[in-house]
N, C-alpha and C positions, 0 to 999 in steps of 0.2 A: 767594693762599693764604699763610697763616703757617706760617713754616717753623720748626719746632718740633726741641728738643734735648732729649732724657732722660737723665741723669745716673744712673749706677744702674741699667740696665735689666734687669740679669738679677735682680733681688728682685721680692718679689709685689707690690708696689707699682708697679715697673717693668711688671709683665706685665698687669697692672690698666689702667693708663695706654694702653699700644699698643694692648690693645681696645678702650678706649673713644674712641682717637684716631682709629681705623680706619672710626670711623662718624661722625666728625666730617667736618661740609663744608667746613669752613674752614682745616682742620692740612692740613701734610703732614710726618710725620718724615724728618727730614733727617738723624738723628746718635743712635746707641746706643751711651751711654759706659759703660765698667764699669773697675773696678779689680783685675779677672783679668789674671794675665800674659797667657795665651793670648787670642786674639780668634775666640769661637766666631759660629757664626751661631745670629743666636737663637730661632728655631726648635727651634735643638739644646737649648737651655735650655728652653724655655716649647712642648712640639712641639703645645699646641694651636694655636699660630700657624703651623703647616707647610700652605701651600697660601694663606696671609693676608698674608703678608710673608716677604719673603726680603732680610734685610740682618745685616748684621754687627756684633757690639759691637765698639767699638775702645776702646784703652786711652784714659784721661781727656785730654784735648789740648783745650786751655780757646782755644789760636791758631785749633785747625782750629773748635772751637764758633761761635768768633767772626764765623770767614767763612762758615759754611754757615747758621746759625741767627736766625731772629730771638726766639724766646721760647725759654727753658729751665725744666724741670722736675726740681728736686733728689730726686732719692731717697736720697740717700745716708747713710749711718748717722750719727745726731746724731754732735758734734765732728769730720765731717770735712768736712759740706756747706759750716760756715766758710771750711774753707781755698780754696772752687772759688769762691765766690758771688761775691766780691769784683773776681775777674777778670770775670765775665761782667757784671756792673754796671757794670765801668770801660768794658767795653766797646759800653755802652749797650742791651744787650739785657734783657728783662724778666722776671723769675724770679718761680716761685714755690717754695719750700723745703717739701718734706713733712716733713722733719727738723725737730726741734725747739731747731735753731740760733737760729735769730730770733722763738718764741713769747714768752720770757721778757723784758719791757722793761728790769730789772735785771743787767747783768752778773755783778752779786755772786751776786742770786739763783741766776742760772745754774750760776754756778761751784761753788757752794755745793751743788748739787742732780746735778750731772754731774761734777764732784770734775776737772775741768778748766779750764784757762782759756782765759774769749773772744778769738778773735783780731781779731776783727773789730767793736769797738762802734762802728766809723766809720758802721756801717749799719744797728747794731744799731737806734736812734732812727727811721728812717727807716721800718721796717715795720710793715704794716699785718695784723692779727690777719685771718684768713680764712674768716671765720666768715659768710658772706653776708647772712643773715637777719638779723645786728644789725650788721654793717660794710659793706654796698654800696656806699656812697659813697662811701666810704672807699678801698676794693679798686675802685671804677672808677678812678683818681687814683695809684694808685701804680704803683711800679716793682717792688717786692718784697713779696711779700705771703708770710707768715708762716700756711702752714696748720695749721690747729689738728691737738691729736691726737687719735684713737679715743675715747677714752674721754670727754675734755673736750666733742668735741661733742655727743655723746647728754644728757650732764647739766646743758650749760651751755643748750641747747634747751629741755631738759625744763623746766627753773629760770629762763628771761631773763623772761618775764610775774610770775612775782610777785615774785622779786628786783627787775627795774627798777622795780616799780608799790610795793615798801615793804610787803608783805604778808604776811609771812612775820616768824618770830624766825630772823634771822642767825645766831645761837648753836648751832641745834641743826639744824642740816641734814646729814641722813646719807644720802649715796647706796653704794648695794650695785648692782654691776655685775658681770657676767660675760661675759668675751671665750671666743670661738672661740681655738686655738691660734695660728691665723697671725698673732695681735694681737703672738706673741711675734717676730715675724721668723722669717729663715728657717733664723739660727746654729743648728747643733744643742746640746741642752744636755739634762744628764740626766734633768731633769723632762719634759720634752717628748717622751722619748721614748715610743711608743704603748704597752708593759706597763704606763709609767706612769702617764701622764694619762689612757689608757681608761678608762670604766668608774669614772671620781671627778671631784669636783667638790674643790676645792682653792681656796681663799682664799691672796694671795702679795702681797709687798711690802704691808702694815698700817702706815698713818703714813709711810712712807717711799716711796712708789710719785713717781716725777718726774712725773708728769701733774697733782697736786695742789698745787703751787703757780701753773701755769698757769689751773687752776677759780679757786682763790682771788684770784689778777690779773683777771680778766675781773668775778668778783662783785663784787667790791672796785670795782671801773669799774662796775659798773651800778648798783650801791647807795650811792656814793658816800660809801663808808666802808669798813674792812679789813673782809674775810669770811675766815674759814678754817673750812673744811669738815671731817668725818667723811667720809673714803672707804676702802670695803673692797674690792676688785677683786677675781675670783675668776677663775678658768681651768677653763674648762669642754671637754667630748670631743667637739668638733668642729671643722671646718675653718673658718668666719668668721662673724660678727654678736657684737653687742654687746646684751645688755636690761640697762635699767640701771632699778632702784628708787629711786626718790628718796621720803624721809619728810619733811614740814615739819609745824611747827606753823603755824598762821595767825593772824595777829596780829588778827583779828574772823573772825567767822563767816562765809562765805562760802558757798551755797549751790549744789549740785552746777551748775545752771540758770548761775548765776551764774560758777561760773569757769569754765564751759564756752564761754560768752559774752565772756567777759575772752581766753583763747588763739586763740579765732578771728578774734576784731578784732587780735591782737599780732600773730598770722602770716597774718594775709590778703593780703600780699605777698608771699611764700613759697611756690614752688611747689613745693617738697619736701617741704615739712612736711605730715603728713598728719593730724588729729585727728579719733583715734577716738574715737564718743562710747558708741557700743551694743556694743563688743567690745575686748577687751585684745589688745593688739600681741605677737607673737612673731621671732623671728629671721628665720623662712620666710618671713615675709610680705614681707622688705626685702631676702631675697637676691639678692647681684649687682645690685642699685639703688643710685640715688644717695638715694633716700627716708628721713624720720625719718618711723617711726612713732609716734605719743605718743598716750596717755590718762593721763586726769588723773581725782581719784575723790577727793570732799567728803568728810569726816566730819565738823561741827558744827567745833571747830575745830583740823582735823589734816585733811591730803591727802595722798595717796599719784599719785605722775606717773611714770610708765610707759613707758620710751622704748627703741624698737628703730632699730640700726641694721644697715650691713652696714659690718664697719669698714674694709674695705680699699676701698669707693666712697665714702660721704659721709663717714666717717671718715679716708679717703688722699684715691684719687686721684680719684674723681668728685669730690669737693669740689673739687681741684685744678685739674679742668679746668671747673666751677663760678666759681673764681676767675678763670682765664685769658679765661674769655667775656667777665665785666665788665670785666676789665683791657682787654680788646679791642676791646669793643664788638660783640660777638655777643652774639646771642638767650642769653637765661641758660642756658636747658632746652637749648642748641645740645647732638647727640650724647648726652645724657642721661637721655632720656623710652624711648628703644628698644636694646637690646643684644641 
């Protein structure tokens, strides 16, 4: 069994991961870290685990990770999972980061975009983007794999077949997304609270959102050229999933027949991926899955692609333990097909 370490467990990311770990045949958690003084049982935190698990968070201790764990999983809030990662790497064990510490290849970029600085670029170089559908081989081979965020995987999904294949004008790609609340974490803030976000739909961070230099890295790598994107993020009155619109132009006509035939040959290795071709994807449809739902729709030469996720499983931590399979050499769908 792989004795497995969460870093973070009391966020929803944390509570995401233990269930999905808990129907895993091959984990066993060994270690619930968190950076509360107190060390609750987490149950007391997450009580739909009462009766699932009964263990305890303990404050962060990267010596006791060391000796009880062989794979670790970061939750922890960008700029702090740097400071932990580094110990568990020396220590030869195999991480993957849901923080968005080691998405950015650029230090500068980073620092630029998170108004902090890297501490760690010794490992920066060495991660691998965790994206499965376009990085397996990649994420089989590595030590540290760098999960993508919420938002970038629904769009960068929705977009890898005709970015990679040159089909599209690079120029004018505008994706419109809207997250459930929990997309915001679980800090409280005055927007979040329920008189306020009920009941409206709200557009936030325009041009400055930190998930959009990550799309623009990943495009930039499949099109073999800079891409920077239009993204509008919005915050919608509900508890998780992501649909995100993506507009393109298409650099020739393309017929509905035809790129429908183009996404099923790009993700016919992809057992997540799902393309809908006779019905448009909604939220409900990916709740609490690790599933991308996508539909994609011709107009002579303009397409609109259509992509639902649920963001705290293929968006967090189902990706996470999505990566952790390949890293291991488990069945990909291992824990993931049933919850």
């Amino acid at each position: 069994m792989l004795k497995v370490a969460i870093l973070g467990a009391t966020g929803y990311t944390g509570r995401e991961l233990i269930k999905i770990l808990l129907g895993h045949s091959q984990t066993e958690i060994v270690y619930l870290g968190t950076r509360r003084e107190d060390e609750p049982e987490v149950s007391q935190i997450h009580p739909e685990l009462i009766g699932r698990i009964e263990a305890t968070c303990e404050r962060l201790d990267m010596e006791l990770v060391a000796k009880r764990a062989d794979f670790v999983f970061s939750c922890l809030p960008h700029t702090t999972s740097m400071k932990f990662i580094p110990q568990c790497l020396d220590a030869g064990l195999k991480v993957v980061d849901i923080s968005a510490d080691y998405r950015l290849r650029d230090a500068d970029i980073y620092e630029k975009w998170y108004e902090v600085k890297h501490t760690d670029s010794r490992h920066l170089a060495e991660a691998v983007y965790g994206l499965p559908e376009l990085f397996a081989e990649e994420i089989k081979n590595s030590r540290l794999v760098a999960n993508p965020g919420c938002y970038p995987t629904g769009a960068i999904l929705g977009l890898a077949p005709l970015v990679s294949g040159g089909l599209i004008d690079l120029e004018a790609i505008i994706i419109d997304a809207k997250s459930g609340i929990s997309g915001a974490g679980g800090t409280p803030k005055p927007t979040l609270h329920f008189p306020e976000c009920n009941e409206s739909v709200a557009a936030y961070n325009v041009g400055i959102h930190r998930h959009t230099p990550e799309m623009n890295q990943i495009f930039s790598q499949l099109a073999k050229r800079e891409v920077s994107v239009t993204f509008v993020p919005h915050i919608v009155p509900m508890d998780r999933g992501i649909l995100s619109t993506i507009y393109v132009n298409l650099a020739k006509e393309i017929l509905q027949g035809e790129i429908e035939d183009l996404y099923s040959d790009f993700y016919k290795d992809a057992p997540f991926v799902i393309l809908r071709e006779d019905s448009l994807p909604g939220t409900k449809d990916v709740w609490g899955t690790n599933f991308c739902h996508l539909a994609v729709r011709s107009f002579g030469r303009r397409a609109v692609i259509i992509v639902a996720i649920d963001n705290l499983v293929k968006g967090a931590s189902g990706q996470a333990v999505e990566n952790m399979n390949l890293m291991c050499g488990f069945k990909r769908t291992e824990g993931l097909l049933w919850r």
